[in-house]
N, C-alpha and C positions, 0 to 999 in steps of 0.2 A: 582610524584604521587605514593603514597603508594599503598601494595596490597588492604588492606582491602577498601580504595576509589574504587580501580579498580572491584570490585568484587559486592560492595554495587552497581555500575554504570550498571553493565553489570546484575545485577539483577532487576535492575529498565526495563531496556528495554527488558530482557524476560519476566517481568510481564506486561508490556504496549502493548508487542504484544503477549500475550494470551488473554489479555481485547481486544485488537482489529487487528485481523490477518490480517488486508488488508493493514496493517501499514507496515509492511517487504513486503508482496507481491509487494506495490506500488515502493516501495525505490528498489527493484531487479528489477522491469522492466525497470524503467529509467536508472538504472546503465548500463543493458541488452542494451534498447536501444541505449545511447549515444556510445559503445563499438561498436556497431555492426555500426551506420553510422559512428563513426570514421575510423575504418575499413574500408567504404565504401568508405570514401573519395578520395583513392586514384584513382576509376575508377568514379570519377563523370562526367567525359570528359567535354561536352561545360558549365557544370552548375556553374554559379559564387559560390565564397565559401559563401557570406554572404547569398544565396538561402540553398542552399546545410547547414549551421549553424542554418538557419530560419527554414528548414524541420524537422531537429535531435530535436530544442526545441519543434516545438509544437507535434512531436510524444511523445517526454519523458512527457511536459506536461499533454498532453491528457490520455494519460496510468495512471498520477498519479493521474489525478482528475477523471478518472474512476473507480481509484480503491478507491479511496474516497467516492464515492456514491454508489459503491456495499457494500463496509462498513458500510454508513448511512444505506441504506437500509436493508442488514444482523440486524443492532442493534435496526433499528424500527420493525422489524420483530420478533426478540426475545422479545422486551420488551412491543408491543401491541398486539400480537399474542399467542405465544406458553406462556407467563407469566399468562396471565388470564386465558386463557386455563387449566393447572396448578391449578392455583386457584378455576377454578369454581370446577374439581374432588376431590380437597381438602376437600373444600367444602360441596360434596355429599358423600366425604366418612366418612363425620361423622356424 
């Protein structure tokens, strides 16, 4: 991989998470979470592993499709709210 590939790459996804910041938030809490229950594993005491592997996904899932619909919601926010908003002052300022 060349640099300039590498650099065109790693600008593609600063720009896809300033269009949408819940994109890096979502992807750290699952990395967050699966780190810390793997960590955890070692004091699960009586809990079978496939309980204790079934807990760690639906936490990382749940965090990442939470962070998905604070996103949806953030970007219906911006674009049926403060947009028109915007526009009506536009608007009236001229």
């Amino acid at each position: 991989m060349s640099s300039s590939s590498y650099e065109e790459n790693e600008s593609k996804f600063m720009q896809k998470a300033k269009e949408n910041p819940f994109v890096p938030i979502g992807m750290a809490g699952f990395f967050a979470i699966v780190a810390y229950r793997l960590m955890k594993m070692k004091s699960r005491g009586d809990t079978k592993m496939s309980v204790h592997l079934i807990h760690m996904r639906v936490g990382a899932q749940g965090f990442v499709v939470g962070a998905i619909t604070v996103g949806v919601l953030y970007s219906m926010y911006n674009d049926y709210i403060l947009k028109p908003r915007e526009q009506q002052k536009a608007v009236a300022d001229k």
